[in-house]
C-alpha positions as CSV (number, residue, x, y, z in Angstrom):
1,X,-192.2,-49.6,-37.0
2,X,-195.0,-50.7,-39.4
3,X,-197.8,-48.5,-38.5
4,X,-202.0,-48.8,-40.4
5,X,-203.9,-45.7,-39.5
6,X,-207.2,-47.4,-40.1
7,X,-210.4,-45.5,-40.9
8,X,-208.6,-42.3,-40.9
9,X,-209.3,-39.3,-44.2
10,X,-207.2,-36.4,-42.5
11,X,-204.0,-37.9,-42.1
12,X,-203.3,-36.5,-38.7
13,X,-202.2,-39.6,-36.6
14,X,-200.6,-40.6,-39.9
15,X,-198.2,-37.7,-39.9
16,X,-197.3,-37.3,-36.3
17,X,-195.9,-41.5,-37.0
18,X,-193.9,-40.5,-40.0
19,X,-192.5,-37.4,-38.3
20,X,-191.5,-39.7,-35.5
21,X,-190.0,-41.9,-38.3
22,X,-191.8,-44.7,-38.7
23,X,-193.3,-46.4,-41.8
24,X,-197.1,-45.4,-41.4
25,X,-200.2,-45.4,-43.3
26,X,-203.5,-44.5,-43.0
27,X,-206.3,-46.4,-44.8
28,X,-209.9,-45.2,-45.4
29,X,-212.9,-45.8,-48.3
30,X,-212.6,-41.9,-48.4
31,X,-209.2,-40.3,-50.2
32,X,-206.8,-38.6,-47.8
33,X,-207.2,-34.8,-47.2
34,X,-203.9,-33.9,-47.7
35,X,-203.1,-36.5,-50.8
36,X,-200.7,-38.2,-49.6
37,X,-198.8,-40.7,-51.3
38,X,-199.2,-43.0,-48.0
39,X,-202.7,-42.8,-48.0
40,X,-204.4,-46.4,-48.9
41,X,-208.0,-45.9,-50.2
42,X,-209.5,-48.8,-49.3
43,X,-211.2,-51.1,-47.0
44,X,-209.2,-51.5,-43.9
45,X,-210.2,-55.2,-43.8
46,X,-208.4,-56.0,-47.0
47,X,-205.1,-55.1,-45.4
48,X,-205.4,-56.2,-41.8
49,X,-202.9,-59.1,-42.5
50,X,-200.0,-57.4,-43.9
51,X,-198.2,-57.4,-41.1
52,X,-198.4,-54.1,-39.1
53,X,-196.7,-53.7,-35.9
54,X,-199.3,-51.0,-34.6
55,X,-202.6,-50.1,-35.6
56,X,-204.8,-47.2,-34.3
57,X,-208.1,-47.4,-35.5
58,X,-210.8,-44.4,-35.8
59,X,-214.1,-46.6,-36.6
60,X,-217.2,-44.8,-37.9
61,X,-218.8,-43.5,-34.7
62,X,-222.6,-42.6,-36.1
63,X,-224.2,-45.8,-35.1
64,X,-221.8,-46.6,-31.9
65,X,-221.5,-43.0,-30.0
66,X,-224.1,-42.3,-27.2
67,X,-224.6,-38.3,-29.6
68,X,-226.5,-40.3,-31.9
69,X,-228.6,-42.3,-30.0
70,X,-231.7,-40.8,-30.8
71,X,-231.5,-42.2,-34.3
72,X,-230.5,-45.6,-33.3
73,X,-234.5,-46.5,-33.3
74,X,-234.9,-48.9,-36.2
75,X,-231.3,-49.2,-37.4
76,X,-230.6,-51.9,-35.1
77,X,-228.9,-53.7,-37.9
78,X,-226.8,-51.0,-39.0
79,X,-225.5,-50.8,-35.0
80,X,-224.9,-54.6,-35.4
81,X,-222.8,-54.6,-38.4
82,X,-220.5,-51.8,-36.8
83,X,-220.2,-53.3,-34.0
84,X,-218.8,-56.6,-35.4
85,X,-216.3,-54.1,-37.8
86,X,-215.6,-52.5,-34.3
87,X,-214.7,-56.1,-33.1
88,X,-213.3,-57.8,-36.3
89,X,-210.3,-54.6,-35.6
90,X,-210.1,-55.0,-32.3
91,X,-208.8,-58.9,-33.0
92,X,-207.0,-58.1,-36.2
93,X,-203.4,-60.5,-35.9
94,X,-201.7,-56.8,-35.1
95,X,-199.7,-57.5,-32.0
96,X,-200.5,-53.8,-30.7
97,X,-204.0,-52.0,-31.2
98,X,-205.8,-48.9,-29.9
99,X,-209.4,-47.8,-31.3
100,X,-210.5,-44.5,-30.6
101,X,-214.7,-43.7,-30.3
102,X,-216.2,-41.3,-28.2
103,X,-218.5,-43.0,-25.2
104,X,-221.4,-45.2,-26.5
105,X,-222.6,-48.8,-26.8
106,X,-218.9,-50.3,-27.8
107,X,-218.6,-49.9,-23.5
108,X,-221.8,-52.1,-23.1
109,X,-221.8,-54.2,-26.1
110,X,-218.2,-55.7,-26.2
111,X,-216.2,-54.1,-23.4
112,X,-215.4,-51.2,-21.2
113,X,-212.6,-48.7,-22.4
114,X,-209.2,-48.9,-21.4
115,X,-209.3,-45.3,-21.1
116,X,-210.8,-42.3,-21.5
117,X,-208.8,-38.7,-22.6
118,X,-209.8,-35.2,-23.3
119,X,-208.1,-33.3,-25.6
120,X,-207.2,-30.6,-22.7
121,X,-204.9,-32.9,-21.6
122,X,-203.0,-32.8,-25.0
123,X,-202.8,-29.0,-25.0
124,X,-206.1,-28.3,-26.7
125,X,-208.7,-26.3,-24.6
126,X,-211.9,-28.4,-25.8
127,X,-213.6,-30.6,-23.8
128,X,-214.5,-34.2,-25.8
129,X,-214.7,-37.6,-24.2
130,X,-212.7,-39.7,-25.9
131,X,-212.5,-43.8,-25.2
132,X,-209.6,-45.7,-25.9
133,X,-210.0,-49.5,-26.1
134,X,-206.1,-51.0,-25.9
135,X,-204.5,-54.0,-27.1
136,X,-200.4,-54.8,-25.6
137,X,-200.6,-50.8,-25.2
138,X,-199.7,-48.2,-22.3
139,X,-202.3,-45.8,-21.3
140,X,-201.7,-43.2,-23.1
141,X,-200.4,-40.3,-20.7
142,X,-201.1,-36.5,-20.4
143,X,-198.4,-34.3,-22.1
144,X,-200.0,-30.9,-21.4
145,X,-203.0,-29.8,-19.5
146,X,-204.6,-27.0,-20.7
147,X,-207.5,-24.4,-19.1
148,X,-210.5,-23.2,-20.9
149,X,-212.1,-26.1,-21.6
150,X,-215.1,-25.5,-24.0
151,X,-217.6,-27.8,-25.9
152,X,-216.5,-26.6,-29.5
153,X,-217.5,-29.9,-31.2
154,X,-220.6,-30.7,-29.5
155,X,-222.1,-26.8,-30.1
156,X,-220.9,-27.4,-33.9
157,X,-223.5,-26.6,-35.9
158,X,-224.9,-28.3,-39.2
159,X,-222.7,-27.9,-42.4
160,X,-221.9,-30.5,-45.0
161,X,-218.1,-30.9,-43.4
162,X,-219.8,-31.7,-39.5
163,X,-219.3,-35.1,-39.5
164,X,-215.5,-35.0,-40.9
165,X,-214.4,-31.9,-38.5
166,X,-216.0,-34.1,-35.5
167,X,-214.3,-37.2,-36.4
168,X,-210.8,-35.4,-36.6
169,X,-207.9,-36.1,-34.4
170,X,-206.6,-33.5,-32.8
171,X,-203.0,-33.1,-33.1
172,X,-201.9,-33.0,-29.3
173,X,-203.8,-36.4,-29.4
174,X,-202.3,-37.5,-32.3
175,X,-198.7,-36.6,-31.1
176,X,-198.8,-38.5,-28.0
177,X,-199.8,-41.5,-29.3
178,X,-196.7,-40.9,-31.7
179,X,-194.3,-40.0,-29.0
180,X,-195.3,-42.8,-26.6
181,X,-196.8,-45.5,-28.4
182,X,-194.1,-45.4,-31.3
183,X,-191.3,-45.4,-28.5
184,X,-191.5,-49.4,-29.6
185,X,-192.4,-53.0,-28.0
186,X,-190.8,-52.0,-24.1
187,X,-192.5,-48.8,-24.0
């Protein structure tokens, strides 16, 4: 399966794909983490049409996530132009799509999620609201509730790498949307 990791540096959803064997790539402005070879650096909207047979997309969250509302005063045209990117992917000619964005004004603006996860339910004991907005996709399911549950990204504190260590996938995410999504078209 042709796979397009969009808006994604760290290379985690791309990785779990191609360790499930399928022909993935993720694509951000930013160069891949790990320099990988099927890492495209550029804009995901040049390569929308190439068709993919899957594409999970990881927008930029800092004008769409209800965390940074208080800054929202005054940018109202920076919110505008990411949500039309956040709705340009979401009717990209792929014929399956998830996009991943923690809770915010995507819900109000354009739709409601299809669904929400935690990573404690993909054997990581944080606790961050996740919303998944799917396209010809199954909810993705739980693979391994875990205990412990703390706020590890929220409490975060400031550093030049915040933004990039808050935006990563985890990997128990990342392998169940591998594991199930990749499965192919009958699920």
């Amino acid at each position: 399966m042709k796979v397009l990791i969009g808006c994604e540096f760290s290379g985690v959803v791309r990785r779990a794909f191609r360790d499930k064997g399928h022909d993935a790539y993720s694509c951000d402005l930013l160069p891949a983490e790990d320099q990988s070879p099927y890492h495209l650096q550029c804009d995901v909207m040049d390569i929308l049409r190439e068709h993919w047979s899957l594409a999970i997309f990881h927008p930029p969250c800092t004008f769409l996530c209800n965390s940074g509302a208080r800054w929202w005063r005054g940018r109202q045209m920076e919110q505008r132009h990411a949500l039309a990117f956040v709705e340009l992917l979401l009717s990209a000619p792929i014929p399956r799509i998830a996009l991943e964005n923690p809770e915010g004004c995507i819900s109000t603006r354009i739709r409601k999620p299809s669904q929400v996860i935690h990573p404690w339910e993909y054997g990581h004991g944080e606790q961050k609201k996740t919303c998944l907005w799917l396209k010809n996709l199954p909810l993705l399911q739980p693979t391994r509730l875990v205990a412990g549950r703390e706020q590890r990204v929220w409490k975060m504190g400031e550093s030049k790498s915040r933004s990039r260590e808050r935006a990563r996938t985890y990997t128990g995410v990342a392998s169940a949307m591998a594991q199930q999504w990749g499965a192919g078209p009958d699920f």
